[in-house]
C-alpha positions in Angstrom: -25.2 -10.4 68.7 -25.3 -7.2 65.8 -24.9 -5.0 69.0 -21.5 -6.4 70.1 -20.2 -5.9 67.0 -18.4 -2.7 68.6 -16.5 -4.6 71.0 -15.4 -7.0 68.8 -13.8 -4.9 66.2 -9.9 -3.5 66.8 -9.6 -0.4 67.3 -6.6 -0.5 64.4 -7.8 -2.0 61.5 -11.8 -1.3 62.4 -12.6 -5.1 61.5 -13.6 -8.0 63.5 -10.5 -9.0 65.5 -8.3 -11.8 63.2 -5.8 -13.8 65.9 -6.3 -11.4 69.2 -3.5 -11.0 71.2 -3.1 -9.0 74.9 -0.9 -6.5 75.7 0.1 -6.2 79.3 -1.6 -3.2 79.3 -4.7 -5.5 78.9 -5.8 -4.1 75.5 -6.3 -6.0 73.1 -5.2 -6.0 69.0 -4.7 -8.0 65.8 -1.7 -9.8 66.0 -1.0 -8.0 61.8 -2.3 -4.5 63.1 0.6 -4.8 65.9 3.0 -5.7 63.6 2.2 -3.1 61.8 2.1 -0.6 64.2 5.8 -2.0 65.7 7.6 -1.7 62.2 6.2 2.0 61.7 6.7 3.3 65.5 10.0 5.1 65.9 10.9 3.8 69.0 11.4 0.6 67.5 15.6 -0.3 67.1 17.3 -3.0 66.2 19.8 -2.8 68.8 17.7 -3.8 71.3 16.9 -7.5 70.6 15.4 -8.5 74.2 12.7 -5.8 74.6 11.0 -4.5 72.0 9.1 -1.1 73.6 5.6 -0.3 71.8 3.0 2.9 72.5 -0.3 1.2 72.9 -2.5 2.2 70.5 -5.6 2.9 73.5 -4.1 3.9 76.7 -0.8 5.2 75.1 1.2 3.5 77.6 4.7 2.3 76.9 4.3 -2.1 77.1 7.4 -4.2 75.8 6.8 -6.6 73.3 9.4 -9.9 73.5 11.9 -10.4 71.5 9.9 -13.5 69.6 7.5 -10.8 68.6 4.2 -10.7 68.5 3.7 -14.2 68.1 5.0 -14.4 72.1 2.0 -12.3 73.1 -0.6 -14.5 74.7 -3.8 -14.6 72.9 -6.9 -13.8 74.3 -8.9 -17.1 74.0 -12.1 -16.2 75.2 -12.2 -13.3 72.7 -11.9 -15.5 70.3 -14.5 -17.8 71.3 -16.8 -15.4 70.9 -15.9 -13.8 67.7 -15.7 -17.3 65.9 -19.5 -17.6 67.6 -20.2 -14.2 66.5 -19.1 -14.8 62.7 -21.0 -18.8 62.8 -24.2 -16.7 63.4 -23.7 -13.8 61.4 -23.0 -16.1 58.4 -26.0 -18.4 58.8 -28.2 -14.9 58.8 -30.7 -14.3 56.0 -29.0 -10.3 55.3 -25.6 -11.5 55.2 -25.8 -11.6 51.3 -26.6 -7.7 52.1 -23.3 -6.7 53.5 -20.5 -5.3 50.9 -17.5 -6.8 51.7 -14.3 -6.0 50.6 -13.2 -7.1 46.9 -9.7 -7.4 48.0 -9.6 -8.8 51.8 -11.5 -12.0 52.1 -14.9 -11.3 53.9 -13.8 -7.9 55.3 -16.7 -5.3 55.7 -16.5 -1.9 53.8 -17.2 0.0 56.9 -14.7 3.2 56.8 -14.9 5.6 53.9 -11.8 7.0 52.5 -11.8 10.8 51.7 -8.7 10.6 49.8 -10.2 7.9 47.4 -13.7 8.3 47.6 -14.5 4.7 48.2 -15.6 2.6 51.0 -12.9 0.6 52.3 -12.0 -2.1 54.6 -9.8 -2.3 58.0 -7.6 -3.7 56.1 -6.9 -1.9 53.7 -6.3 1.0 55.8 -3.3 -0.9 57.5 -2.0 -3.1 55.8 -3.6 -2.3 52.3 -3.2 0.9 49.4 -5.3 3.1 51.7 -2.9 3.1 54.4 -2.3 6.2 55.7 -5.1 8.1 54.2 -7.4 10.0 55.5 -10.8 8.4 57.0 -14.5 8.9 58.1 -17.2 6.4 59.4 -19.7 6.2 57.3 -22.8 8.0 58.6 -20.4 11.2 58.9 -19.5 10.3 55.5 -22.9 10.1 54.2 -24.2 12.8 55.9 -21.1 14.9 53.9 -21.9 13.2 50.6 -25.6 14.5 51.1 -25.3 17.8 51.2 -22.6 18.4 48.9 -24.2 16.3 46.2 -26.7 18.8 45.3 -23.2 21.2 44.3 -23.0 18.2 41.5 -25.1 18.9 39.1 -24.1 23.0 39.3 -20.5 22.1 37.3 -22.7 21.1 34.3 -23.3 24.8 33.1 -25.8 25.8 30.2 -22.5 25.8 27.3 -21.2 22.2 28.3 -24.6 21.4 27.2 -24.7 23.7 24.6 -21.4 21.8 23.7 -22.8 18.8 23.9 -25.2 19.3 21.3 -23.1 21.1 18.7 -20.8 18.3 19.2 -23.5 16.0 18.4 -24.8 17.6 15.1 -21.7 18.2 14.0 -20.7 14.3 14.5 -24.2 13.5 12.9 -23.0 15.9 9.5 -19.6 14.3 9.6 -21.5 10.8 9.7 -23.8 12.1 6.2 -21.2 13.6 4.6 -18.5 10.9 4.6 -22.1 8.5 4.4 -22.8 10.3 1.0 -19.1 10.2 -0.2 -19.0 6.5 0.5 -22.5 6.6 -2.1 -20.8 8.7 -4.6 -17.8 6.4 -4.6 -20.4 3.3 -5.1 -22.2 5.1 -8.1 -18.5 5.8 -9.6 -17.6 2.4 -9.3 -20.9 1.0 -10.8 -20.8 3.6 -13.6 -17.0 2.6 -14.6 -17.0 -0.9 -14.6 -20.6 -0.6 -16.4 -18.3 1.4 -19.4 -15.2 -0.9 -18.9 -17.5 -4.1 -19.1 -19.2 -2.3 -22.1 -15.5 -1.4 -23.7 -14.4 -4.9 -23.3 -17.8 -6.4 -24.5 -17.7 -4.0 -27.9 -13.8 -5.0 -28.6 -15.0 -8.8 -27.6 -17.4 -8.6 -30.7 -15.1 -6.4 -32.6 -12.4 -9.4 -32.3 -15.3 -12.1 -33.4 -16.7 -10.0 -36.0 -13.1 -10.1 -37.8 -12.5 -14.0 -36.7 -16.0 -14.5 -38.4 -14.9 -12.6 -41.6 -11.8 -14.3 -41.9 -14.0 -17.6 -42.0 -16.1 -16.6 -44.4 -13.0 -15.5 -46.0 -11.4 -19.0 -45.6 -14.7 -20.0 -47.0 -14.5 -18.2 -50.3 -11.0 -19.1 -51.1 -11.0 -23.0 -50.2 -14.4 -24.3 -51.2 -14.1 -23.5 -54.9 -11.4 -25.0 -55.1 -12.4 -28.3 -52.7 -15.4 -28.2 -55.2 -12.4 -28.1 -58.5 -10.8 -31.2 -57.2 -14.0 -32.9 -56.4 -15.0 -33.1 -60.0 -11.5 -33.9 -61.1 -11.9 -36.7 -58.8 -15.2 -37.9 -60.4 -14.5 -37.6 -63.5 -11.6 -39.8 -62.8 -13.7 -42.6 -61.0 -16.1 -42.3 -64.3 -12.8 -43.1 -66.3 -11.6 -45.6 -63.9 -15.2 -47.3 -64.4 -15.9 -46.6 -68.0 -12.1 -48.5 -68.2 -13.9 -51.6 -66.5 -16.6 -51.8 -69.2 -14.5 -51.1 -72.3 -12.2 -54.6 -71.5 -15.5 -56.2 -71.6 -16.3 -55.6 -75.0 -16.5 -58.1 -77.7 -16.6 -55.7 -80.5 -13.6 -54.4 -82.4 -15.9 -51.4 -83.8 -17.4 -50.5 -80.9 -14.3 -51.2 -78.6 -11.6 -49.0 -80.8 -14.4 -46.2 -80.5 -14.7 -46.4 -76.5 -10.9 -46.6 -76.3 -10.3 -43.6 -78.4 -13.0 -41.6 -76.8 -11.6 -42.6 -73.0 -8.3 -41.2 -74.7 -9.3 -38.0 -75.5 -11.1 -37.8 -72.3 -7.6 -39.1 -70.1 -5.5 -36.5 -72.2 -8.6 -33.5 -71.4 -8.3 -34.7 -67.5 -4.3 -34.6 -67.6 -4.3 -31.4 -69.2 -6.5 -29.5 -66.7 -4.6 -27.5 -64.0 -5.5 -28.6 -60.5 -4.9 -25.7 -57.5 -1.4 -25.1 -56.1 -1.7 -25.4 -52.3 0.8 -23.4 -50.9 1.2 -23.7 -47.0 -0.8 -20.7 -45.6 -1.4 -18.8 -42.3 -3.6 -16.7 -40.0 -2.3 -13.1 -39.5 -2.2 -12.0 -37.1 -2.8 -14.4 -34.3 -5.5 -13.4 -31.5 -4.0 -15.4 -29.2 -0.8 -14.0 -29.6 -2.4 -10.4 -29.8 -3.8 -10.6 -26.8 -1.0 -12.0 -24.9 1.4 -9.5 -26.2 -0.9 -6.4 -26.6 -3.7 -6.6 -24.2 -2.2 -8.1 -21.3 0.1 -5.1 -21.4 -2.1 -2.3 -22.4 -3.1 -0.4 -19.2 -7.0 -0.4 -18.5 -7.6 3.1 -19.7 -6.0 2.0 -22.4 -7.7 -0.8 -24.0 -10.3 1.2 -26.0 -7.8 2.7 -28.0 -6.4 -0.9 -29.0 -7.0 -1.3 -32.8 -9.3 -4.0 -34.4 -6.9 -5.8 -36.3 -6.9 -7.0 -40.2 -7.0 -10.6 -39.9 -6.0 -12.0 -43.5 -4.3 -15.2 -45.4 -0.9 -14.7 -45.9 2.4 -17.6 -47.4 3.1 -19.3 -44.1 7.1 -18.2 -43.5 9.2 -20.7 -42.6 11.5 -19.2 -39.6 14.5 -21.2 -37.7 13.9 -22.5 -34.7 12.7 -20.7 -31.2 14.2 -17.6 -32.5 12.0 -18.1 -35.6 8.7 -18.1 -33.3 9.6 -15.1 -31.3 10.3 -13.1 -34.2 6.8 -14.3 -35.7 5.4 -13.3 -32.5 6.7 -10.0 -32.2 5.9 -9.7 -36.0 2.0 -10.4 -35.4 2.4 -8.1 -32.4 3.2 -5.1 -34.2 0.3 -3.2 -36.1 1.5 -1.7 -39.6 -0.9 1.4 -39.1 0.4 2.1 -35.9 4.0 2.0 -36.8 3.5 4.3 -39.9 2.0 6.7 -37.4 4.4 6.6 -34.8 7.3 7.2 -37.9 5.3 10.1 -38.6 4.9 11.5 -34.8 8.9 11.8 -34.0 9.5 13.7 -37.6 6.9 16.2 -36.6 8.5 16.3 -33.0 12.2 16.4 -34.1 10.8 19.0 -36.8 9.8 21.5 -33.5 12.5 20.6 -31.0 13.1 24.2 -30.8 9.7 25.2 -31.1 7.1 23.4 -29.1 4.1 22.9 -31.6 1.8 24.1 -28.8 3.0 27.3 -28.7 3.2 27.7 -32.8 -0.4 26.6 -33.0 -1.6 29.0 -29.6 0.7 32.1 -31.6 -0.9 31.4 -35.4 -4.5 31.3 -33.4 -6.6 34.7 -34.0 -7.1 36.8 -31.2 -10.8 36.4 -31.4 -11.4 32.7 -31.9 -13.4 31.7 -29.2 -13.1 29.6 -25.9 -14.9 26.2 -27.2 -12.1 26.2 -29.7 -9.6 26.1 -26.9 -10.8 23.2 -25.3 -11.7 20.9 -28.2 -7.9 21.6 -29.2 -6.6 20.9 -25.2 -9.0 17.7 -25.5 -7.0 16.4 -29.0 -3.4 17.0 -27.6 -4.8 14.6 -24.4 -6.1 12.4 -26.8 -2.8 12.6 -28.9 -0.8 11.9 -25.4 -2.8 8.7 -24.9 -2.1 7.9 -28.5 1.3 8.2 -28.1 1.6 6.2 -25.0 0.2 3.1 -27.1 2.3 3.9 -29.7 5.7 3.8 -28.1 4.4 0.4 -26.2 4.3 -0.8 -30.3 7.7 0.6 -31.1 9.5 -1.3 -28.9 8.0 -4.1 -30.2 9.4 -3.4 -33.7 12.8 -2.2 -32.4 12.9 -5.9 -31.0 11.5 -7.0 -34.3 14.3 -5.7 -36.0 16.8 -6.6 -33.6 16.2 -10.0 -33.8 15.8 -10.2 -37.5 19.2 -8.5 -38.3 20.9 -11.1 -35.9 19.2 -13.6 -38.2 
């Protein structure tokens, strides 16, 4: 029934005929497509409620439509019939899968070609769709078109778009290495600076043990001679506590009056020796406190110019209270040697206020003194800046020192 497919398609919407109804001109259309066609025709009015006069489409006749509409047009049954026939065997055929149907009309065939779109499209969508309106072409005409233009394609790709095309593409691929080896260089940079900052902080972590383990053997040297002192004492005194015990058991006056006045000499000998003043003493300064006050507040770039400190015995100091600990800690916090410098810094710099000392230095300089000595002195006034950055980081810990102290 392929071959009837002509006579069963409106000669509106160029699809199969949906609810057919009759004009009485006898011609038959989709009862959508003529309500389409009524509410763009411009004979329609809406003062005229009983009649409603419509072109047909085919003969170009003037029919009237009742007032009901379209849905008072009789429908042509046995039209029907035979489409619904027509669609039961075209669905049950093998090459039905074949047919492109419309994505947005429910089983509609793409079977018009849109030359404003360049797509295949539906009856549909030519009437009562986005295409409406447009302008159309079946689709052999279409193809035949399509054919012989398509070998004009290829001609708007000239020689320099391709030439383009490849600069474009080796200039993306030396973008790609470049930032590729910049991302490398960065890797190597990171590697080689936490390799010196783990090194910095490794050489300061044995430089801090290396002093804890002097000030034990220090500890050593002072207490166990004197542990050892008051050991003996302590013997000696058991030996007299013991010799005591065997001089009340003697029966003889001779030999009794001789241990007694020997244990006398040796109680008045024991009493006279001088035993060790312990004095309450103290660890100076404190790591802990060192590194809670100093490192944790010394900027990374900073930390191999942090000082070893000199850990020593010193009187323990007997402070009041909280305000008595914070002053210790501020105390242990502060490095003598770095204070004395720092003293010494803001003399020479309130000394040439009015004279910068770079520019007395540069001016004394002989004119032929060479370049290497330039840098090696621009490398010490960097060096001296970093210094200086510690230092004032110290001071304010012993203006703070001070502060506290004078409200003591």
């Amino acid at each position: 029934m392929h071959h009837l497919e002509e006579e069963l398609t409106c000669s509106i919407c160029y699809s199969i005929f949906e609810d057919p109804r009759v004009l009485p001109c006898s011609h038959t259309f989709c009862r959508n497509c003529l309500e389409g066609v009524i509410q763009l025709s411009s004979n329609f009015s809406i003062w005229r409620p009983l009649r409603v006069p419509l072109k047909c489409p085919n003969c170009r006749s003037i029919v009237e439509i009742p007032a009901a509409g379209t849905e008072a047009l009789p429908v042509n049954f046995a039209l029907k019939a035979i489409i619904e026939k027509y669609q039961q065997e075209d669905y049950s055929d093998e090459d039905y899968s074949d047919v492109a149907t419309c994505s947005e009309h429910y089983r509609q065939p793409l079977n018009v070609y849109c030359l404003l779109d360049r797509k295949l499209v539906c009856g549909h969508c030519l009437t009562i769709g986005k295409h409406n309106g447009h302008p159309i072409d079946d689709l052999q005409s279409a193809y035949i078109k399509e054919k012989e233009s398509s070998g004009q394609l290829l001609e708007q790709l000239t020689d320099k778009h391709w030439s383009d095309l490849c600069l474009l593409i080796e200039k993306l691929k030396e973008q790609k290495s470049q930032c590729e080896s910049s991302v490398q260089d960065d890797k190597k940079v990171v590697v080689q600076y936490f390799k010196k900052l783990s090194n910095t902080l490794e050489h300061k972590k044995q430089a801090l043990l290396t002093a804890l383990d002097e000030m034990n053997t220090q500890i050593l040297e002072e207490y166990e001679p004197l542990i050892e002192k008051v050991k003996k004492i302590r013997e000696e005194q058991l030996e007299l506590v013991s010799l005591n015990t065997s001089i009340q058991n003697e029966e003889s006056p001779l030999i009794f009056l001789e241990k007694v006045d020997d244990m006398h000499q040796r109680i008045k000998a024991l009493k006279q020796k001088q035993l060790p003043d312990v004095k309450p003493v103290e660890i100076y300064p404190r790591i802990g406190h060192l590194l809670k006050d100093v490192w944790s507040k010394t900027e990374v770039g900073q930390i191999n110019k942090i000082l070893t400190p000199k850990i020593k015995l010193i009187p323990k100091r007997k402070l009041r209270g909280k305000e008595g600990r914070e002053i210790k800690e501020l105390l242990q916090a502060v490095n003598p040697f770095a204070v004395l410098l720092l003293f010494t810094l803001i003399v020479v710099t309130g000394f040439s206020f009015h004279k910068p000392v770079s520019s007395v230095v540069i001016g004394a300089i002989p004119a032929y003194i060479s370049e290497s000595s330039l840098l090696i002195y621009q490398d010490f006034c960097t060096h001296l800046q970093n210094v200086v950055d510690v230092l004032c980081h110290k001071f304010n810990l012993l203006m703070e020192f001070l502060g506290r102290t004078a409200s003591l």
